[in-house]
N, C-alpha and C positions, 0 to 999 in steps of 0.2 A: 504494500500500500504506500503511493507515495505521498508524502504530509509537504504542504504548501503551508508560508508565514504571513502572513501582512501584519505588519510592525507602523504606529501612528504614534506622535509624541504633540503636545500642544501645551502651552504656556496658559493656564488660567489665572485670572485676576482676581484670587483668591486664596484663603489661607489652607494650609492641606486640611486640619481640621473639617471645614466647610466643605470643601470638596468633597470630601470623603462622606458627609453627612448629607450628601444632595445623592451620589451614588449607593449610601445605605438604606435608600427610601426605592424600594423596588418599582413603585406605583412612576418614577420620573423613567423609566426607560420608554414607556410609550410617546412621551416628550421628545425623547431625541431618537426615537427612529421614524425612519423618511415614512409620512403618509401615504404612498402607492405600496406598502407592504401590508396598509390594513392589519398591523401588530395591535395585538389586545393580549393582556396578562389574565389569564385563565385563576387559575389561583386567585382563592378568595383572599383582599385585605383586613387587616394590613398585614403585611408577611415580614415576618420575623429574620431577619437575614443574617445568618450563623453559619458556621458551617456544618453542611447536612440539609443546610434549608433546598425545597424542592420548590421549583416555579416551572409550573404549568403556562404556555403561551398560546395564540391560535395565528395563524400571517398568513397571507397570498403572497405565493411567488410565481412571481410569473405567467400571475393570475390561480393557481396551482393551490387547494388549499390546503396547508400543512398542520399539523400539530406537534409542540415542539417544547421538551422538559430538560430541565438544566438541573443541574443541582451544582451549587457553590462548594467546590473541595477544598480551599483555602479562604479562611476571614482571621486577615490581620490589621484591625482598624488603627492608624490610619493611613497604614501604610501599602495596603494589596489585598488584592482577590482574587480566585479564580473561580470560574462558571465551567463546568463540563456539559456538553451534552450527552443526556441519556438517551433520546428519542429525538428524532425529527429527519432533518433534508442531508447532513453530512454522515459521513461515516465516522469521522471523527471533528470534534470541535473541541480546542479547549484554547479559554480568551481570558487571559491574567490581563490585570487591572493594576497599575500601578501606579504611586502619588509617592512624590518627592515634593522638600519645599524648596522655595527659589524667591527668596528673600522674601516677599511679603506676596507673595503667588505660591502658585504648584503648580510644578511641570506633571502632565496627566500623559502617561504612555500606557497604550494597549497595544498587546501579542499576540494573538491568533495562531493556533495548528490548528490545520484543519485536512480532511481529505474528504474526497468526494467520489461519487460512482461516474463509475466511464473514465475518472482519472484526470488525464493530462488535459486531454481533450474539451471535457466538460467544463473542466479549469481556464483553459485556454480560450474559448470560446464564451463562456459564460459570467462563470461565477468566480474569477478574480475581477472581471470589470463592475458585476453586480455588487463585491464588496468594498471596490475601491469609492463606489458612488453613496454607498448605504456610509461607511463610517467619513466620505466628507463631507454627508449631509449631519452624521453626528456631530461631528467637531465643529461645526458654524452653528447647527442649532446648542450647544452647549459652549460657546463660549458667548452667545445670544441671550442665556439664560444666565448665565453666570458674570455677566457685565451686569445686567440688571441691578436695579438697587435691591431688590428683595428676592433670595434663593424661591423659586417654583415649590409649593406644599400642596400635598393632598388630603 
């Protein structure tokens, strides 16, 4: 199986604490992923985010309708996380989250392994460009949210 990275780093204007408290509210990832995925978080709130916590999703890809459970195998507030996927569209997913501070910001870098069926191909034609679009629509809407005067709450 071959495993593909995409690697994203972003400077937010905010303190890592905050950071980390806006990504420990499971209910804001609907916030920063791109509206033509139709992402909804399945899983009743508010979800407790630890690790072992399980979140249930529902999304269209590609109009395609999926179902899709993660479970978090590392919480180390406020410094990292990692989300595995147990179920959904990859064969492997696993997206560590990391916060660094950078003087009165946090530098926010995310790491993706991931593998897909059909492989290179599917990779190559699909779903590296679908992810390269999905996390710069994350990084613009969360640094959209995070310039803000007040952190997004649910």
């Amino acid at each position: 199986m071959k495993v593909y990275e995409l690697r994203t780093r972003v400077r937010l204007p905010r303190p890592r604490p905050e950071v980390f408290e806006f990504f420990a509210d499971a209910g804001n990832l609907e916030s920063i992923t791109p509206p033509w995925l139709r992402f909804r978080i399945v899983t009743p709130s508010p979800i407790e985010m630890c690790q072992g916590a399980l979140i249930d999703y529902r999304l269209r890809l590609r109009g395609i309708p999926l179902l899709w459970k993660t479970e978090i195998t590392a919480w180390d507030p406020p410094r990292r996380f990692v989300d595995e996927q147990l179920r959904g569209p990859y064969r492997l997913w696993i997206h560590e989250h990391t916060f660094e501070e950078d003087g009165d910001g946090t530098i926010m870098e995310d790491h993706v392994r991931y593998a897909v069926p059909f492989g290179w191909l599917a990779d190559r034609l699909l779903v590296a460009r679908d992810l390269r679009a999905i996390f710069e629509y994350r990084e613009a809407r969360i640094l959209e949210l995070l310039s803000a005067p007040r952190l997004l709450r649910h």
